[in-house]
Backbone atoms as SQL, in Angstrom:
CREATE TABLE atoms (id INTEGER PRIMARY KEY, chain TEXT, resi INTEGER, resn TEXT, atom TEXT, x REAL, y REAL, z REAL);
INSERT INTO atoms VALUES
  (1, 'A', 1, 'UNK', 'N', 33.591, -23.780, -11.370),
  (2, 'A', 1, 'UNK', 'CA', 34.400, -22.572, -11.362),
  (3, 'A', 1, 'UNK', 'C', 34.649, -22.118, -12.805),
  (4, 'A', 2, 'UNK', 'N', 34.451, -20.672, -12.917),
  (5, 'A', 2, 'UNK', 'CA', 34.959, -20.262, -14.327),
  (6, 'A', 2, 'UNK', 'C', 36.574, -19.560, -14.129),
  (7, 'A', 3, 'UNK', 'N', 37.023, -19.557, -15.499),
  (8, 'A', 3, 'UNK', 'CA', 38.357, -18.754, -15.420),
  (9, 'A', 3, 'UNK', 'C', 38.409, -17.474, -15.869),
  (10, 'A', 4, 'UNK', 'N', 38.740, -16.847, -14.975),
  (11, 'A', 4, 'UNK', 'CA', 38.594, -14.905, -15.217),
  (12, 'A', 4, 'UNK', 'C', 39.977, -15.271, -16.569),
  (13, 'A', 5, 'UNK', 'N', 39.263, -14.678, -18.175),
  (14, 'A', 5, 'UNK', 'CA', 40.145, -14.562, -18.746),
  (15, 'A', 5, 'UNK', 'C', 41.463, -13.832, -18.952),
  (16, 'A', 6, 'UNK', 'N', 41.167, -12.527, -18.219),
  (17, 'A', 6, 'UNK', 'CA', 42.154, -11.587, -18.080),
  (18, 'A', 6, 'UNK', 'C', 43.058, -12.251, -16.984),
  (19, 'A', 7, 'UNK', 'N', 43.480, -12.909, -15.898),
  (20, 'A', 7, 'UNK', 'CA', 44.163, -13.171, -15.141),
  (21, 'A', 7, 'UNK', 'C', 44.501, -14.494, -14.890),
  (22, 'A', 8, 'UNK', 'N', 43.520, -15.170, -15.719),
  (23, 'A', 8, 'UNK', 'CA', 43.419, -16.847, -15.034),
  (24, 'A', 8, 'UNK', 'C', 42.862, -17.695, -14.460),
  (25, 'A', 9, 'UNK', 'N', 42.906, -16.347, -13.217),
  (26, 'A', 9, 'UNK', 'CA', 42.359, -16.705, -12.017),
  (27, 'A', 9, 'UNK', 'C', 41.027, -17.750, -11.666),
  (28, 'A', 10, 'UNK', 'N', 41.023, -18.390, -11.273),
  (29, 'A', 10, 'UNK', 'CA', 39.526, -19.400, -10.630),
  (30, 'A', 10, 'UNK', 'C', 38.501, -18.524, -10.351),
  (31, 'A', 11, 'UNK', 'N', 37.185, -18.509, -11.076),
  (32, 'A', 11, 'UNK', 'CA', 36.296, -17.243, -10.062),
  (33, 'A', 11, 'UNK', 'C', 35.088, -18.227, -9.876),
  (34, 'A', 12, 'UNK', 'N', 34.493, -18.292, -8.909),
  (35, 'A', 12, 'UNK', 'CA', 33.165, -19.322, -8.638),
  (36, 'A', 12, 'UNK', 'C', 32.092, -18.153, -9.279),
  (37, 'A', 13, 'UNK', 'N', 31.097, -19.050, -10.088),
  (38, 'A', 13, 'UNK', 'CA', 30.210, -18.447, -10.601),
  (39, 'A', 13, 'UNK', 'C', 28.967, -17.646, -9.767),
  (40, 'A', 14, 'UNK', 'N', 29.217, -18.379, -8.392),
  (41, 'A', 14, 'UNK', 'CA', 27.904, -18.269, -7.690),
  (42, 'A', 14, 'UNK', 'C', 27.981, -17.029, -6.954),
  (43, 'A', 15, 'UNK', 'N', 29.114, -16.649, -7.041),
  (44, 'A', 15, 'UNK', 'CA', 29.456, -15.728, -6.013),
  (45, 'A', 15, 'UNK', 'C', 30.633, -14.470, -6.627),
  (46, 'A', 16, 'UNK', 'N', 30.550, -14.613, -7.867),
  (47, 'A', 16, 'UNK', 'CA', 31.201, -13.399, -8.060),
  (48, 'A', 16, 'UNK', 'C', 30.616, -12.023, -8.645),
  (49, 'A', 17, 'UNK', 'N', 31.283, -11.069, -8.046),
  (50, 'A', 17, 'UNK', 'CA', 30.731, -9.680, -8.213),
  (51, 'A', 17, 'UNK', 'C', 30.703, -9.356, -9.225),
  (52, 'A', 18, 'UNK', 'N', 31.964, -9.184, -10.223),
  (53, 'A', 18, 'UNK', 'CA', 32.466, -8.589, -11.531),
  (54, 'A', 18, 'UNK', 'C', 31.838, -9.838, -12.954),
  (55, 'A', 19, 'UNK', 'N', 30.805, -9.700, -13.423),
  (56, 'A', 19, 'UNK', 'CA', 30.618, -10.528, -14.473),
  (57, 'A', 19, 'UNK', 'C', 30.100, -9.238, -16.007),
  (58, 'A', 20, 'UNK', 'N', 30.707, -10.168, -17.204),
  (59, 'A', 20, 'UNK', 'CA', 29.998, -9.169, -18.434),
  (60, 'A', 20, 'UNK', 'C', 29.160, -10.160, -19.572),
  (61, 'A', 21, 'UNK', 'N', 28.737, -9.922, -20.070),
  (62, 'A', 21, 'UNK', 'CA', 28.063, -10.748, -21.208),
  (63, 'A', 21, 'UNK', 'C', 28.386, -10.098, -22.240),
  (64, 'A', 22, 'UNK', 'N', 29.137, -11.040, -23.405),
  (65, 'A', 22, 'UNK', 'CA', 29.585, -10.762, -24.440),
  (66, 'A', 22, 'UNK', 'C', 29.154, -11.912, -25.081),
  (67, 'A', 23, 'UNK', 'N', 28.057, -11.600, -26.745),
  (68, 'A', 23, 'UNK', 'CA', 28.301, -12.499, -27.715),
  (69, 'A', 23, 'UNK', 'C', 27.628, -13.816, -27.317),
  (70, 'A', 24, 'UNK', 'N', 26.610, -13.507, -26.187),
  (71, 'A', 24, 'UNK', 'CA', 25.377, -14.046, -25.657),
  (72, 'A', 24, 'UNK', 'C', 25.873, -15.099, -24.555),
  (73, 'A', 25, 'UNK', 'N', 27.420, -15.030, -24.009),
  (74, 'A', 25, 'UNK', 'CA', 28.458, -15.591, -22.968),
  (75, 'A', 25, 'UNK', 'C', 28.282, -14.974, -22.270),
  (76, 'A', 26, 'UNK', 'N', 28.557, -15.187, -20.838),
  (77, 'A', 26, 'UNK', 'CA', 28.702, -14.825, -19.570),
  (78, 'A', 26, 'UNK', 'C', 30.156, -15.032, -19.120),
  (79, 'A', 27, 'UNK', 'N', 30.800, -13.939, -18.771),
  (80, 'A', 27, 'UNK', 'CA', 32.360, -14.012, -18.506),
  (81, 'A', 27, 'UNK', 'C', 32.414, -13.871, -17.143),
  (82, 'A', 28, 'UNK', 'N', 33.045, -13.655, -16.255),
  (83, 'A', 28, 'UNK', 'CA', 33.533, -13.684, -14.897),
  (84, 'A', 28, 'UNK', 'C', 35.079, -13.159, -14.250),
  (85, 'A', 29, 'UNK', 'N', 34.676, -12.282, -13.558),
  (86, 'A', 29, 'UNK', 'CA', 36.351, -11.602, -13.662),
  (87, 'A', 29, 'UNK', 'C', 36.929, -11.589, -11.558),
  (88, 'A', 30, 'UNK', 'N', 37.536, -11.738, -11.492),
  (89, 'A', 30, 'UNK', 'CA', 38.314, -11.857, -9.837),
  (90, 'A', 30, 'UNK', 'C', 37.860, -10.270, -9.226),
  (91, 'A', 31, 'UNK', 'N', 38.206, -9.224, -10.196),
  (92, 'A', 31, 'UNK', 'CA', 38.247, -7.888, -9.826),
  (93, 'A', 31, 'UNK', 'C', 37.550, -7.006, -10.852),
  (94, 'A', 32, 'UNK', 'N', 37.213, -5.561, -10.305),
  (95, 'A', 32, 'UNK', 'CA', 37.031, -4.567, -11.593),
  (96, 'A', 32, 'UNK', 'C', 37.806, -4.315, -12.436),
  (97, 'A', 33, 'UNK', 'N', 39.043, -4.290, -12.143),
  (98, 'A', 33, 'UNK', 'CA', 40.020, -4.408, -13.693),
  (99, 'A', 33, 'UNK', 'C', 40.291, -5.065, -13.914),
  (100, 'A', 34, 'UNK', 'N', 40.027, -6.438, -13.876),
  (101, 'A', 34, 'UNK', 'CA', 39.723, -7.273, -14.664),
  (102, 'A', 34, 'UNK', 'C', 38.762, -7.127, -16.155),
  (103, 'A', 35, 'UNK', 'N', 37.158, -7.404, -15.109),
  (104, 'A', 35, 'UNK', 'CA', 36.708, -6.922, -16.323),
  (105, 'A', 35, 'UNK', 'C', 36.450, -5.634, -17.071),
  (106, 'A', 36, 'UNK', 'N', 37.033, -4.292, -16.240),
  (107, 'A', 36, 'UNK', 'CA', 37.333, -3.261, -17.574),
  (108, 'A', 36, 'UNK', 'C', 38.148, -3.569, -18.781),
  (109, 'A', 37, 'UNK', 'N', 39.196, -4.481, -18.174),
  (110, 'A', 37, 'UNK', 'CA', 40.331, -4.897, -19.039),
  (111, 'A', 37, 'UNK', 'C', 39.835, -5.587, -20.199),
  (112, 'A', 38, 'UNK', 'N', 38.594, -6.338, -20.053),
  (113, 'A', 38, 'UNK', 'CA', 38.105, -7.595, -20.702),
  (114, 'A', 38, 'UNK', 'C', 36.552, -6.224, -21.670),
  (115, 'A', 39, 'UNK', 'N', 36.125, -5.474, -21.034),
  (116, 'A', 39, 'UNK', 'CA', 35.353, -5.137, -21.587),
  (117, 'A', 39, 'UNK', 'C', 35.822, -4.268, -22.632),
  (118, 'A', 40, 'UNK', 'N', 36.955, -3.095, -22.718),
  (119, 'A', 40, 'UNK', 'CA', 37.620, -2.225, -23.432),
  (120, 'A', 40, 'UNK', 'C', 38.045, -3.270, -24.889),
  (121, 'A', 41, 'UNK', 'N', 38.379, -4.596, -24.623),
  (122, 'A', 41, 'UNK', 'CA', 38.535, -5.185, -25.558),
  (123, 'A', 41, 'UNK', 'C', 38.512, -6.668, -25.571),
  (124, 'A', 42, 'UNK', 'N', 37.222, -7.307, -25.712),
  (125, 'A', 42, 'UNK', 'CA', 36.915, -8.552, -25.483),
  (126, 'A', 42, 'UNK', 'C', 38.103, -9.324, -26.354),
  (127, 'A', 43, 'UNK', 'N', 38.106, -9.240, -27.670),
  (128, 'A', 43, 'UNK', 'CA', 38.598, -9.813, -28.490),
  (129, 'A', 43, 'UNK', 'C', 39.784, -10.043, -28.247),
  (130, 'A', 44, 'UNK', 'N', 40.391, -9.258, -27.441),
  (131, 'A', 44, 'UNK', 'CA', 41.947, -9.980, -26.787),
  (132, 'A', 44, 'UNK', 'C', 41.667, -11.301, -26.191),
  (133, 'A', 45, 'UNK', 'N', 40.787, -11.505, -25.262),
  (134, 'A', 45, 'UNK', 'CA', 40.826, -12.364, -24.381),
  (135, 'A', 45, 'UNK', 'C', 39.787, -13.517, -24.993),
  (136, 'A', 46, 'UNK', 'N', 38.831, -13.215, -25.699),
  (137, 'A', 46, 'UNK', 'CA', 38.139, -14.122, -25.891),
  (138, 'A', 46, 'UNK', 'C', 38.640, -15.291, -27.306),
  (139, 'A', 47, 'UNK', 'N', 39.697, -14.843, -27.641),
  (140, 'A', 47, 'UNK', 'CA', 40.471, -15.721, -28.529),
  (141, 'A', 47, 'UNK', 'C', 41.412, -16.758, -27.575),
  (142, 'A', 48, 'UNK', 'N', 41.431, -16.717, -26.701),
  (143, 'A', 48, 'UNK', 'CA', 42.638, -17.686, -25.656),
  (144, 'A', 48, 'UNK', 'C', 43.881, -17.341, -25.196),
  (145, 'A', 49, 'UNK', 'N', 43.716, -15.784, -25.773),
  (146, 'A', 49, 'UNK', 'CA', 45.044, -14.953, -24.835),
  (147, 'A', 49, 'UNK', 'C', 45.291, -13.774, -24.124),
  (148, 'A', 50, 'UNK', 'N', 45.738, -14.341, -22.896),
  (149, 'A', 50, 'UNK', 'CA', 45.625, -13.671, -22.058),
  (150, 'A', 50, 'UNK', 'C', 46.860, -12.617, -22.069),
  (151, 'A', 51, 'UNK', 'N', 46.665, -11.258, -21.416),
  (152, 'A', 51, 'UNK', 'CA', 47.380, -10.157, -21.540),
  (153, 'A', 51, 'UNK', 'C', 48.623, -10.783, -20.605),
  (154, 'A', 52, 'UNK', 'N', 48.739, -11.771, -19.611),
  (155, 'A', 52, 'UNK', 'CA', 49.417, -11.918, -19.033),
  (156, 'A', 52, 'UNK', 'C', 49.245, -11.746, -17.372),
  (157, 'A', 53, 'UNK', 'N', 49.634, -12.003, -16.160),
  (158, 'A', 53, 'UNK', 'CA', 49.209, -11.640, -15.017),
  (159, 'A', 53, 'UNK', 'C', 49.764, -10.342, -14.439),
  (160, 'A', 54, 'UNK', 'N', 51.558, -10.773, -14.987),
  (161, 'A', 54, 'UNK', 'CA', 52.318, -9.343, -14.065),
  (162, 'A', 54, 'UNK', 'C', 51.811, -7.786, -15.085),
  (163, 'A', 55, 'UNK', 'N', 50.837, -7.993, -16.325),
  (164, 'A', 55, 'UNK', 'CA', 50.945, -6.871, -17.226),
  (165, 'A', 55, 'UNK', 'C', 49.198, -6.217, -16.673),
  (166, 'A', 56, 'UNK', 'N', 47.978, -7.458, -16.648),
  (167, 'A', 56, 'UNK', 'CA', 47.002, -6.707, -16.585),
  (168, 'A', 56, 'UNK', 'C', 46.309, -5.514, -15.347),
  (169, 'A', 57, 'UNK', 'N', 46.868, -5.621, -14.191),
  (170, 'A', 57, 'UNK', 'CA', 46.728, -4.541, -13.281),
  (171, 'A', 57, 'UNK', 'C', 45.072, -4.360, -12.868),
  (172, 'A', 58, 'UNK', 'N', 44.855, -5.624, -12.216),
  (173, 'A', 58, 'UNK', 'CA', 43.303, -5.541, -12.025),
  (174, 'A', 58, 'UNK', 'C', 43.100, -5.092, -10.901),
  (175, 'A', 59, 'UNK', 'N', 43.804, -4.499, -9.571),
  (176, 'A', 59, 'UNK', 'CA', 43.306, -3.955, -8.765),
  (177, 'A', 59, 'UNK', 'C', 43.202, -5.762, -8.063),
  (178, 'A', 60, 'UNK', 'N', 43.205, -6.890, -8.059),
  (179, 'A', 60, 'UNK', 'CA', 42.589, -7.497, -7.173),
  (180, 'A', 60, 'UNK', 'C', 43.859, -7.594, -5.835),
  (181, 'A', 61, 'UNK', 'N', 44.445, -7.079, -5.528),
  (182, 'A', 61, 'UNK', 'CA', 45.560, -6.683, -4.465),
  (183, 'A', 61, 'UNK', 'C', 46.041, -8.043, -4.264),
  (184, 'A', 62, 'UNK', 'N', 46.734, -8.356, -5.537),
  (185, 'A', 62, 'UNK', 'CA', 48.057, -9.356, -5.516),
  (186, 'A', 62, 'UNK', 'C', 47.837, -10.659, -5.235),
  (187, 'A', 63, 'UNK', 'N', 46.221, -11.106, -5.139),
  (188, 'A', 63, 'UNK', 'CA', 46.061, -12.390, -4.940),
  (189, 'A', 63, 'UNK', 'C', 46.290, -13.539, -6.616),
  (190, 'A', 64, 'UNK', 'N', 46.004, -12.612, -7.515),
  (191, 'A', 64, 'UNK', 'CA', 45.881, -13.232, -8.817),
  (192, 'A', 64, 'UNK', 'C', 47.343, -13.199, -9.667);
């Protein structure tokens, strides 16, 4: 399992929809705003901090 950086969240690699490649990485996101969130500005997240859960607003309808 990878961790959607924007949320936390657990995302299985095998099976998730929302993925981006940054910086020759493969990221993985729960939802689409997730990774818009993550693509508009990698460098937030790819340093080890996360925007937070109740702040990033990914659309994944309240499971994350």
């Amino acid at each position: 399992m990878a961790k959607d950086l924007v949320c936390n969240m657990e995302v299985d690699e095998k099976t998730a929809k929302w993925t981006t490649t940054y910086q020759g990485k493969v990221y993985y996101f729960c939802a689409p705003g997730c990774k818009k969130s993550f693509d508009s500005n990698p460098q937030k997240y790819v340093g080890g901090h996360s925007s937070g859960r109740a702040e990033h607003g990914c659309g994944c309808g309240g499971h994350c």
